[in-house]
ChimeraX commands (.cxc) that place a marker at each C-alpha (Angstrom):
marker #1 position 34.44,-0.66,-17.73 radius 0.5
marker #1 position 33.52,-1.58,-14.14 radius 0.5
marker #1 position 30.73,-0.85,-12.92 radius 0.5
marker #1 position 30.23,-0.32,-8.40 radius 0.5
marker #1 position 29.19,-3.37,-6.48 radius 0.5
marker #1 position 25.64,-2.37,-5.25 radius 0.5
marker #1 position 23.72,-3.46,-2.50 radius 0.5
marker #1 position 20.28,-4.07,-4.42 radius 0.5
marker #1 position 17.45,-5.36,-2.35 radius 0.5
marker #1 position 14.18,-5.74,-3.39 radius 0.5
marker #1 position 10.90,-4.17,-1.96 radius 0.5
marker #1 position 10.05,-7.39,-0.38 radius 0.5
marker #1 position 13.46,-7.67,1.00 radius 0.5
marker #1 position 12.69,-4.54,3.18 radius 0.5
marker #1 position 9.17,-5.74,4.15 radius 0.5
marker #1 position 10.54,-8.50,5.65 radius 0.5
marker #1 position 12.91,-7.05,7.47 radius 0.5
marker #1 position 10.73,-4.67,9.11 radius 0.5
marker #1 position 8.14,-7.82,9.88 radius 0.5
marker #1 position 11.24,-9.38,11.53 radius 0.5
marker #1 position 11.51,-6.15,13.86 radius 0.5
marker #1 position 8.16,-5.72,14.71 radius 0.5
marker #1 position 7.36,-9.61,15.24 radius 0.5
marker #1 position 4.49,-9.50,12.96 radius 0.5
marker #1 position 3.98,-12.74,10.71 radius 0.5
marker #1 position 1.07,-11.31,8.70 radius 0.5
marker #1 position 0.61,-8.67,5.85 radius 0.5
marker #1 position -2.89,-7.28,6.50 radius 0.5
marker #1 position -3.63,-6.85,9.88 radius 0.5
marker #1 position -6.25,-4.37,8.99 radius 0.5
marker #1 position -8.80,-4.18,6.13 radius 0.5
marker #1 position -12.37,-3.04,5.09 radius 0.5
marker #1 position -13.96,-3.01,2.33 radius 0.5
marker #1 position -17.75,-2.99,1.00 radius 0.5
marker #1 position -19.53,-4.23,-1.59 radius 0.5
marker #1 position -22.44,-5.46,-3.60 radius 0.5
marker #1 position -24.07,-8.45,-4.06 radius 0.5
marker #1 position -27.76,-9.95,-5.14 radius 0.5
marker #1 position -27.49,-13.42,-2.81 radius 0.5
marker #1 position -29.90,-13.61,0.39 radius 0.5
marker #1 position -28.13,-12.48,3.55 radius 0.5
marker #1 position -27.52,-16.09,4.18 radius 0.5
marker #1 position -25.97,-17.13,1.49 radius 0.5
marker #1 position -23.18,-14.68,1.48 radius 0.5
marker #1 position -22.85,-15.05,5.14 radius 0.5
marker #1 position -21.97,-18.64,4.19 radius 0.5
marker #1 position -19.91,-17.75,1.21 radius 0.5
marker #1 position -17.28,-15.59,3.23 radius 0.5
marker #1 position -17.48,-17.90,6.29 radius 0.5
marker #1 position -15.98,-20.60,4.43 radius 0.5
marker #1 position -13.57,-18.19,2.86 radius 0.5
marker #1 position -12.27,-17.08,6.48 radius 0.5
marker #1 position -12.24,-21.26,7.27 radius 0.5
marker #1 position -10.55,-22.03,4.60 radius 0.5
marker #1 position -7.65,-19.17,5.15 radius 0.5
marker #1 position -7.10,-19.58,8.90 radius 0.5
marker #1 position -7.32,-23.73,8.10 radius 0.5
marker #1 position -4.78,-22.97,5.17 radius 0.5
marker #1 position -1.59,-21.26,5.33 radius 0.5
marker #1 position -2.38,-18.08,7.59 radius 0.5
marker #1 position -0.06,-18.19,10.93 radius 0.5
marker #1 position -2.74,-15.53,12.67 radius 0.5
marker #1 position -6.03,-16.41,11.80 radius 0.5
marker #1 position -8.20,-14.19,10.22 radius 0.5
marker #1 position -11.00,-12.27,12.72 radius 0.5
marker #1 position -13.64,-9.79,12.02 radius 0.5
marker #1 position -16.89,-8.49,11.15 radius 0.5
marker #1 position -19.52,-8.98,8.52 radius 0.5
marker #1 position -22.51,-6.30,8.01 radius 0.5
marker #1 position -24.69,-8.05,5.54 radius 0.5
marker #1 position -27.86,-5.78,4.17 radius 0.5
marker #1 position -29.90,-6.82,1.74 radius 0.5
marker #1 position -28.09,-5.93,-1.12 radius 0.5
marker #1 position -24.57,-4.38,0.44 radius 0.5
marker #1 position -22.02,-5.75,2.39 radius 0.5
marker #1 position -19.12,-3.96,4.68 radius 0.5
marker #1 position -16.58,-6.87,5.68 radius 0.5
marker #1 position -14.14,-5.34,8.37 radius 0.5
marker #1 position -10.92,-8.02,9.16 radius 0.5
marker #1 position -9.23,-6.43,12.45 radius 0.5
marker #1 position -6.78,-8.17,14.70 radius 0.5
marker #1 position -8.60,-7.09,18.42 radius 0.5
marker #1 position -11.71,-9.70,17.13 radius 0.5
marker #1 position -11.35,-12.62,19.55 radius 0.5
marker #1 position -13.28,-14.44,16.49 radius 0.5
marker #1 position -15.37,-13.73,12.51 radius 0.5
marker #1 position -19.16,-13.38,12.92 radius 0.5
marker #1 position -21.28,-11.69,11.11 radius 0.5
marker #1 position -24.70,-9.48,11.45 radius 0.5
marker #1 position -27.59,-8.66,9.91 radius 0.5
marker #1 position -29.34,-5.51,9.94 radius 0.5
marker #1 position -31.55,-2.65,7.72 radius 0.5
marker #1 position -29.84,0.54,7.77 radius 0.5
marker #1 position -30.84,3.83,8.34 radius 0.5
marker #1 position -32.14,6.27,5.51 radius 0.5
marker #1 position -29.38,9.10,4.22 radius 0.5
marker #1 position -31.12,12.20,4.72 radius 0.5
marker #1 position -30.32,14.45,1.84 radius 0.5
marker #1 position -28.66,13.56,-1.57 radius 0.5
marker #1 position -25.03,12.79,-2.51 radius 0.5
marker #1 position -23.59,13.77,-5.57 radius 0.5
marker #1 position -20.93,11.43,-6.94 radius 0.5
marker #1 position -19.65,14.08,-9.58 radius 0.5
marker #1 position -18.40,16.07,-7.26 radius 0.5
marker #1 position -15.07,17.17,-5.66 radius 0.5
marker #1 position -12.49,15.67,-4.19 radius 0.5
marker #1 position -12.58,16.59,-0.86 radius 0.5
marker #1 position -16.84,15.93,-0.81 radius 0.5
marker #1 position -15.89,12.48,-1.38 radius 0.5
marker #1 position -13.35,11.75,1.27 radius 0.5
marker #1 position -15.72,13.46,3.61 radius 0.5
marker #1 position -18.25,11.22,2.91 radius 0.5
marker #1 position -15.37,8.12,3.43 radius 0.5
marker #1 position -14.57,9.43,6.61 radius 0.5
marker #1 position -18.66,9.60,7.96 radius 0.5
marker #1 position -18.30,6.22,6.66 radius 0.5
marker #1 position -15.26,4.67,8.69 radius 0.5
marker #1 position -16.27,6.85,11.50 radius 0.5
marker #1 position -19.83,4.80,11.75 radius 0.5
marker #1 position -17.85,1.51,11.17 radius 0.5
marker #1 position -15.40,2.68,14.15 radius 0.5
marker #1 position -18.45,3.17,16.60 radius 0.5
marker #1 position -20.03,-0.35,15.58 radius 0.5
marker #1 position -16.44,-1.83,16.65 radius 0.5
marker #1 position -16.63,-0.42,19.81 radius 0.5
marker #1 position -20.18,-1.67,20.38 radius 0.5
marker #1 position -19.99,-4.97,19.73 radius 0.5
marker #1 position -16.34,-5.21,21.61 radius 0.5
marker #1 position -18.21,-4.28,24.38 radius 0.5
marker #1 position -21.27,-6.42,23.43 radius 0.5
marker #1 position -20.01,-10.04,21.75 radius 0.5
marker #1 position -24.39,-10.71,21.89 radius 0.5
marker #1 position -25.11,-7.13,19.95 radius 0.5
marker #1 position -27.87,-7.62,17.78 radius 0.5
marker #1 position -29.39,-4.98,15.10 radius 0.5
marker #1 position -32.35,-7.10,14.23 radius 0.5
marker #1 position -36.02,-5.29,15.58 radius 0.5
marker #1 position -34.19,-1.59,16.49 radius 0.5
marker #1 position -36.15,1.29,16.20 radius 0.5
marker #1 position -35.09,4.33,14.70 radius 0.5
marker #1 position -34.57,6.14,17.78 radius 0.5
marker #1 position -32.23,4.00,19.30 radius 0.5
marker #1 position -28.59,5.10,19.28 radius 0.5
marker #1 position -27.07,2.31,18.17 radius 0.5
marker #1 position -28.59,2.82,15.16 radius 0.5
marker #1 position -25.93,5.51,14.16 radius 0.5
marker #1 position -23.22,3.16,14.07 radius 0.5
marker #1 position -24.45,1.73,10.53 radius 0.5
marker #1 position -23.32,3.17,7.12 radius 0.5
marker #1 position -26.33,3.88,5.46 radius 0.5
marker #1 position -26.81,2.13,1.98 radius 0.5
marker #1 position -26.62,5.65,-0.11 radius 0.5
marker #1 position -23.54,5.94,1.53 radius 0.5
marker #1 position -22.09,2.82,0.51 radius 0.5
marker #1 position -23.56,2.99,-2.70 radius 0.5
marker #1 position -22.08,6.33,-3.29 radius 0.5
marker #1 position -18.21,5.71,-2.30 radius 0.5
marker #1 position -18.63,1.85,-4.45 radius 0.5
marker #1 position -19.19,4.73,-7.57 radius 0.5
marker #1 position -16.71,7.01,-6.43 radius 0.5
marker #1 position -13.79,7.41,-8.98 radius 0.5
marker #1 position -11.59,8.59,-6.04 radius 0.5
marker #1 position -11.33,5.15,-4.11 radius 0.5
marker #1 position -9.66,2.42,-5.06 radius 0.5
marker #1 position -11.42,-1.06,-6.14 radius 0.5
marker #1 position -11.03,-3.97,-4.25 radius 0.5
marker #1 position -9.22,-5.56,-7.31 radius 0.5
marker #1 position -6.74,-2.86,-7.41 radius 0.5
marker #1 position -5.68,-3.15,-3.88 radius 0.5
marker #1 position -5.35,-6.80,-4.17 radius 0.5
marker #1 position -2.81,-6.43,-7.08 radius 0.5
marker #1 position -1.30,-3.59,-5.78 radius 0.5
marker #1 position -0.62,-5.91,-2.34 radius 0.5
marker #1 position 0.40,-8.65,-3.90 radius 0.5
marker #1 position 2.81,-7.89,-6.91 radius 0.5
marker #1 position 6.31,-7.17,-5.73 radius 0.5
marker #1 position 8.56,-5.75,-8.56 radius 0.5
marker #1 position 11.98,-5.40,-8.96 radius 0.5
marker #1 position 13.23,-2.26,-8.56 radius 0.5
marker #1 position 15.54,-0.63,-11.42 radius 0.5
marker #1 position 18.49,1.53,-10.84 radius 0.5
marker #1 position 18.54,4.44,-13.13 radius 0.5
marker #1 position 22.50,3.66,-13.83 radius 0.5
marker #1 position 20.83,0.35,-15.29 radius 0.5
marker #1 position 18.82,1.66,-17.74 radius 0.5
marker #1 position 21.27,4.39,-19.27 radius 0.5
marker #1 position 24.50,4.00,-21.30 radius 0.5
marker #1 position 26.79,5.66,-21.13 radius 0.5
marker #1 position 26.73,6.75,-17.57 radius 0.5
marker #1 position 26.03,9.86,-17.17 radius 0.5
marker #1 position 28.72,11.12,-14.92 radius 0.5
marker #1 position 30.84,10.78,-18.64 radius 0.5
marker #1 position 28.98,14.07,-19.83 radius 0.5
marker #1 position 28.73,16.11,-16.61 radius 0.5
marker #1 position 31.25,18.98,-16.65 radius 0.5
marker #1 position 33.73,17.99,-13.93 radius 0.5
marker #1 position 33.42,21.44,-12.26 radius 0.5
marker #1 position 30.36,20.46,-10.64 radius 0.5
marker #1 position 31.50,17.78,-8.80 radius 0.5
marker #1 position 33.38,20.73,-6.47 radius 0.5
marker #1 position 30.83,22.54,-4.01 radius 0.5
marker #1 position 31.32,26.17,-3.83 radius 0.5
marker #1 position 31.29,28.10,-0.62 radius 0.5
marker #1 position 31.55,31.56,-0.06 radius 0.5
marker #1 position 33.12,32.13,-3.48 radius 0.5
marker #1 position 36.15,29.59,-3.04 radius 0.5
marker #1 position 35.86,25.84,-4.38 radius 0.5
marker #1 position 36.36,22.95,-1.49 radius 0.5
marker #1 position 37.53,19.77,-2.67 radius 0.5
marker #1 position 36.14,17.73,-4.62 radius 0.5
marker #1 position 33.69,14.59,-4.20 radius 0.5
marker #1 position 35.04,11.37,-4.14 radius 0.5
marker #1 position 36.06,10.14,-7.33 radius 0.5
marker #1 position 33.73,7.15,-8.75 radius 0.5
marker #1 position 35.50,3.58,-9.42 radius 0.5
marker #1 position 34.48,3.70,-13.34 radius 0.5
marker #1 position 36.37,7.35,-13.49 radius 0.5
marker #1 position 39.30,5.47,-11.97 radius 0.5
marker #1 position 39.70,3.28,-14.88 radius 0.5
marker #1 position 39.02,5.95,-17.58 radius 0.5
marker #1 position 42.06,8.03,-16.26 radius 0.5
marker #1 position 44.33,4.55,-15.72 radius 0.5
marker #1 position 43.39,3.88,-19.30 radius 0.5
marker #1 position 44.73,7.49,-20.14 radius 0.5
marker #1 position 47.64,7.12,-18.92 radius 0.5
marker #1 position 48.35,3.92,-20.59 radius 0.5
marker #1 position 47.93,5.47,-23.89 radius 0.5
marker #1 position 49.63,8.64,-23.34 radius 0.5
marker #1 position 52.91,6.40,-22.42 radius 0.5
marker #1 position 52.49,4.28,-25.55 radius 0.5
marker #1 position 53.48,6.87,-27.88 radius 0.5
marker #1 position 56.44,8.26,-25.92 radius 0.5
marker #1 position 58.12,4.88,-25.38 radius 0.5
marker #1 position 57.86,4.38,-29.55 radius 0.5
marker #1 position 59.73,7.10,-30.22 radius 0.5
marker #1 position 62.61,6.80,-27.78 radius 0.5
marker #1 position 62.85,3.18,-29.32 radius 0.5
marker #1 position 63.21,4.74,-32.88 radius 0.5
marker #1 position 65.57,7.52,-32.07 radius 0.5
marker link #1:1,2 radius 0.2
marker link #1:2,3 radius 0.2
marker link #1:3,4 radius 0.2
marker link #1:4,5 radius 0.2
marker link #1:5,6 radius 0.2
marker link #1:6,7 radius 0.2
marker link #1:7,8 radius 0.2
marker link #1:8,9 radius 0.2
marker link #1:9,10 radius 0.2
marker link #1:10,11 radius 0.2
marker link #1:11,12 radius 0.2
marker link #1:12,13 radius 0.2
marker link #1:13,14 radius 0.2
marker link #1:14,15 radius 0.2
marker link #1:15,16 radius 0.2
marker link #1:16,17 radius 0.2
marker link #1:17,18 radius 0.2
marker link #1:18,19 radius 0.2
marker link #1:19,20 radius 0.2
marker link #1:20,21 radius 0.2
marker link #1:21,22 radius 0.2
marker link #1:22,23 radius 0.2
marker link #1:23,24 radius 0.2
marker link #1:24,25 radius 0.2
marker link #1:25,26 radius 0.2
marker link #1:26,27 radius 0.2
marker link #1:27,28 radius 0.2
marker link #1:28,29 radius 0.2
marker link #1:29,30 radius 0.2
marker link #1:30,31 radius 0.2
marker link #1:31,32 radius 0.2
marker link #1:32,33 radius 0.2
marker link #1:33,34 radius 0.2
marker link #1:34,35 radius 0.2
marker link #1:35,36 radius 0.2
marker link #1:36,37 radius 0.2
marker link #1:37,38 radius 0.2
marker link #1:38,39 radius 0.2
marker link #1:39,40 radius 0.2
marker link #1:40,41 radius 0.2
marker link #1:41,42 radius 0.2
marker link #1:42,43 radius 0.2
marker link #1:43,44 radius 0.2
marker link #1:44,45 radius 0.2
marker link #1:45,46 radius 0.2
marker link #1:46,47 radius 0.2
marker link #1:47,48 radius 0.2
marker link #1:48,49 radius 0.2
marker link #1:49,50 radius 0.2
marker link #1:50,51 radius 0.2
marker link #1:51,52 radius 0.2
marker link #1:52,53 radius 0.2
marker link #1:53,54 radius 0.2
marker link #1:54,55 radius 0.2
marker link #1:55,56 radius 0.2
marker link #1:56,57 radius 0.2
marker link #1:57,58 radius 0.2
marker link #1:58,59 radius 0.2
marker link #1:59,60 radius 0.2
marker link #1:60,61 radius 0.2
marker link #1:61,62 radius 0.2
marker link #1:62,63 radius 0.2
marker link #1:63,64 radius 0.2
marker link #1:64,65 radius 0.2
marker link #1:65,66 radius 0.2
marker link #1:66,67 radius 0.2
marker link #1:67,68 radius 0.2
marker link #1:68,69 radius 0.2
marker link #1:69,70 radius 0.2
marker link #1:70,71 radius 0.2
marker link #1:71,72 radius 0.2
marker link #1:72,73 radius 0.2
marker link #1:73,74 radius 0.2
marker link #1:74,75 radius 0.2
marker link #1:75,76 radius 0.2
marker link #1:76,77 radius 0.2
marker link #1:77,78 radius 0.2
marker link #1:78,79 radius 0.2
marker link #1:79,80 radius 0.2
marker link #1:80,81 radius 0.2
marker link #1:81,82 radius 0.2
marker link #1:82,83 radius 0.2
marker link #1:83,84 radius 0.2
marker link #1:84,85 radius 0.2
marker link #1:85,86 radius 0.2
marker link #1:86,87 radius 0.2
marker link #1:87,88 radius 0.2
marker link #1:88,89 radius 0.2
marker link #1:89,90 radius 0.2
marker link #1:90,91 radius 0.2
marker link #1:91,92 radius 0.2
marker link #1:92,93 radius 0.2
marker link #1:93,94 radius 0.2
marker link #1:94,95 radius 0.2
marker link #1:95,96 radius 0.2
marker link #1:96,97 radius 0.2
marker link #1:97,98 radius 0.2
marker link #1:98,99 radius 0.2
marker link #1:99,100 radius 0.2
marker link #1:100,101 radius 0.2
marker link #1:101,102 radius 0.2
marker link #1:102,103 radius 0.2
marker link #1:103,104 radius 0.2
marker link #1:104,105 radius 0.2
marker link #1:105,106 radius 0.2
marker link #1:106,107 radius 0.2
marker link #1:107,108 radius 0.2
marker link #1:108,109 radius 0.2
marker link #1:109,110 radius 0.2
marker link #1:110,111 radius 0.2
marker link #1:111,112 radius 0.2
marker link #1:112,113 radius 0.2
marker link #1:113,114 radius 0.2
marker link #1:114,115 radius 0.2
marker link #1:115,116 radius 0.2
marker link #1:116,117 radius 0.2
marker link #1:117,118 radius 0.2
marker link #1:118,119 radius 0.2
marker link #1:119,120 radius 0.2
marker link #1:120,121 radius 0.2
marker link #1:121,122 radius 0.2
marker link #1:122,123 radius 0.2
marker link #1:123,124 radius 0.2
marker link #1:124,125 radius 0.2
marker link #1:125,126 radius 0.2
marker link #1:126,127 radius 0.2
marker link #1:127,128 radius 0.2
marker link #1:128,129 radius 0.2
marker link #1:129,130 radius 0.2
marker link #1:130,131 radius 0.2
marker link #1:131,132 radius 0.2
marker link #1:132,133 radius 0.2
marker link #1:133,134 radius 0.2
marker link #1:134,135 radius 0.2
marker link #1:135,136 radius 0.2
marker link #1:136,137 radius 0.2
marker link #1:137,138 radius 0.2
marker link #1:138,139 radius 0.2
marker link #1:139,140 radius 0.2
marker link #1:140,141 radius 0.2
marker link #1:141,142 radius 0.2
marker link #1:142,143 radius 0.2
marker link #1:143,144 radius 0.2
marker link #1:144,145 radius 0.2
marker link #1:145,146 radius 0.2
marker link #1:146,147 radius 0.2
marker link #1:147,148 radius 0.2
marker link #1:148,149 radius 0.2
marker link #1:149,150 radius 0.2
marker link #1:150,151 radius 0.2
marker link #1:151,152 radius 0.2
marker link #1:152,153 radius 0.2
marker link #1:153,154 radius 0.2
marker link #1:154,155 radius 0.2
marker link #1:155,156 radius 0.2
marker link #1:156,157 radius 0.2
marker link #1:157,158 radius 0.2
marker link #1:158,159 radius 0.2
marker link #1:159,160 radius 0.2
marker link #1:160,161 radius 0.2
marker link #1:161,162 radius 0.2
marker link #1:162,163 radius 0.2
marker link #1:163,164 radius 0.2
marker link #1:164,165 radius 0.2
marker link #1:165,166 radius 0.2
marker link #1:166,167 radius 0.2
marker link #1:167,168 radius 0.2
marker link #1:168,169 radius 0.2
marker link #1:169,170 radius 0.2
marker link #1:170,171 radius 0.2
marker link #1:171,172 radius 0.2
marker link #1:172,173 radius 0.2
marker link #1:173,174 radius 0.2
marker link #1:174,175 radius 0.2
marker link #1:175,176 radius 0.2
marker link #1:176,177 radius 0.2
marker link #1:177,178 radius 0.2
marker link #1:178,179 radius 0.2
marker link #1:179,180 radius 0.2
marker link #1:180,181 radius 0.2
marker link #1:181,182 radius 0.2
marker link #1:182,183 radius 0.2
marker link #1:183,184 radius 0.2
marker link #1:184,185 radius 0.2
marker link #1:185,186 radius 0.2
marker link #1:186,187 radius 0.2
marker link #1:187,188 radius 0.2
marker link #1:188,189 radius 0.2
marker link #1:189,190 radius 0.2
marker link #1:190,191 radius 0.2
marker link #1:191,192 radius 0.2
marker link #1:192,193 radius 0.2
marker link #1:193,194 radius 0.2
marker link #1:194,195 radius 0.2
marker link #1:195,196 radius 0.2
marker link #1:196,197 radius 0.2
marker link #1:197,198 radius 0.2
marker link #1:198,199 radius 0.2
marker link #1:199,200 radius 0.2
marker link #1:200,201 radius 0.2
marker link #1:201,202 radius 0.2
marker link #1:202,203 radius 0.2
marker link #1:203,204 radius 0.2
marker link #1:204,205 radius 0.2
marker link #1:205,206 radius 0.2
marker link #1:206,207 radius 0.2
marker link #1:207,208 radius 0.2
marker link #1:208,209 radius 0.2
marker link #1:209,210 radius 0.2
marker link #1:210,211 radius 0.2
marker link #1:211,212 radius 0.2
marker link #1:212,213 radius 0.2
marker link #1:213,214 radius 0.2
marker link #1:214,215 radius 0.2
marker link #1:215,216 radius 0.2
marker link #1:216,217 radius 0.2
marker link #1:217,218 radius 0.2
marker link #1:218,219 radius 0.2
marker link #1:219,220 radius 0.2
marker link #1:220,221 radius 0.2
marker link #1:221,222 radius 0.2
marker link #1:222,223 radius 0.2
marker link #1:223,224 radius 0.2
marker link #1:224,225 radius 0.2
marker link #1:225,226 radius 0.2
marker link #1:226,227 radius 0.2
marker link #1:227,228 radius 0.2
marker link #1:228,229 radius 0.2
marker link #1:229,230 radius 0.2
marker link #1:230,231 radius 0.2
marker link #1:231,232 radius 0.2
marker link #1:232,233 radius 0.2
marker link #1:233,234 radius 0.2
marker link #1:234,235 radius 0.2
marker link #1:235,236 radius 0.2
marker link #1:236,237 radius 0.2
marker link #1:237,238 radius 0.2
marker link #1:238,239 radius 0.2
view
């Protein structure tokens, strides 16, 4: 039985394609993520400096800019394309006032991600507008304060069931399976049991024609025939 010649492309066929039409030559042009960590400040200001080296110095056509908040025991590393170059700061953040409560709902917990990305969207702006900002002897007064998660905050969305982990995304980004046709994975096809009335459309109580018939159905009734002419041409011969 013949089966249709298919046009199967892969998921990574289409992401390169639409990488070709919008002339970009690089997956992630956008990522943050935070974290936790017991190093000093300057050690893992080191560590992920020589991570960024080694990528841009590697295999990465655009190089790899951004931002680094180091605390003393979190870290939010932001990766955005509008960075003319990776540095990193060092700062003590605010104190959450009230209490966050990491059993609850849904929507309290995308709330809290969106405070979150909203502070990390303000410190952009600052320190594209200031390539010398600095966080280190601010007051608590002073507005720029605001633009820094506080460390409840971070340490209540790295708990939070509803976000995905760092690993996660990485797999998730850099598997690429195959995708399975359904016709592949069930035999017989399953056009053979469906009652040929449904392949007409009604309309107003009168049946239009039908659908076009399907190469495999093609050969079924050509095999019909075949074997319907068999028997008559045997017993002409025998009369």
């Amino acid at each position: 039985m013949a089966l249709p010649d298919l046009d199967v492309r892969s998921v990574l066929d289409v992401v390169e394609e639409n990488f070709q039409k919008l002339g970009l030559k690089t997956y992630a042009i956008r990522m943050i993520y935070i974290g936790e960590h017991t190093l000093s400040k300057e050690e893992i200001i080191r560590a992920f400096e020589k991570s960024v080296h080694d990528v841009n110095s590697a295999y990465c056509e655009i190089h790899v800019y951004g931002l680094l908040l180091v605390y003393d025991s979190y870290f939010v590393h932001i990766l955005e394309l509008f960075f003319a170059r990776w540095r990193a700061l060092t700062a003590h953040p605010p104190s959450l006032v009230g209490r966050l409560d990491v059993n609850g709902p849904i929507s309290e917990h995308m709330e809290q991600l969106k405070i979150c990305l909203n502070k990390i969207t303000k410190l952009c702006d600052l320190l594209k507008a200031d390539e010398k900002l600095s966080f280190e002897g601010l007051n608590a007064v002073d507005p720029r304060i605001e633009s820094l998660p506080e460390a409840a905050l971070l340490d209540f969305l790295l708990q939070s069931s509803y976000i995905r982990d760092l690993r996660q995304t990485y797999d998730l980004h850099r598997r690429v399976d195959d995708h399975q046709f359904y016709f592949e994975s069930v035999w017989p096809l399953p056009t053979h049991f469906t009652p040929r009335l449904l392949y007409k459309l009604k309309v107003d109580d009168s049946f239009v024609e039908p659908l076009p018939v399907m190469p495999w159905e093609i050969v079924k009734k050509e095999t019909e025939d075949e074997d319907r002419e068999e028997p008559q041409s045997g017993s002409s011969s025998s009369d």
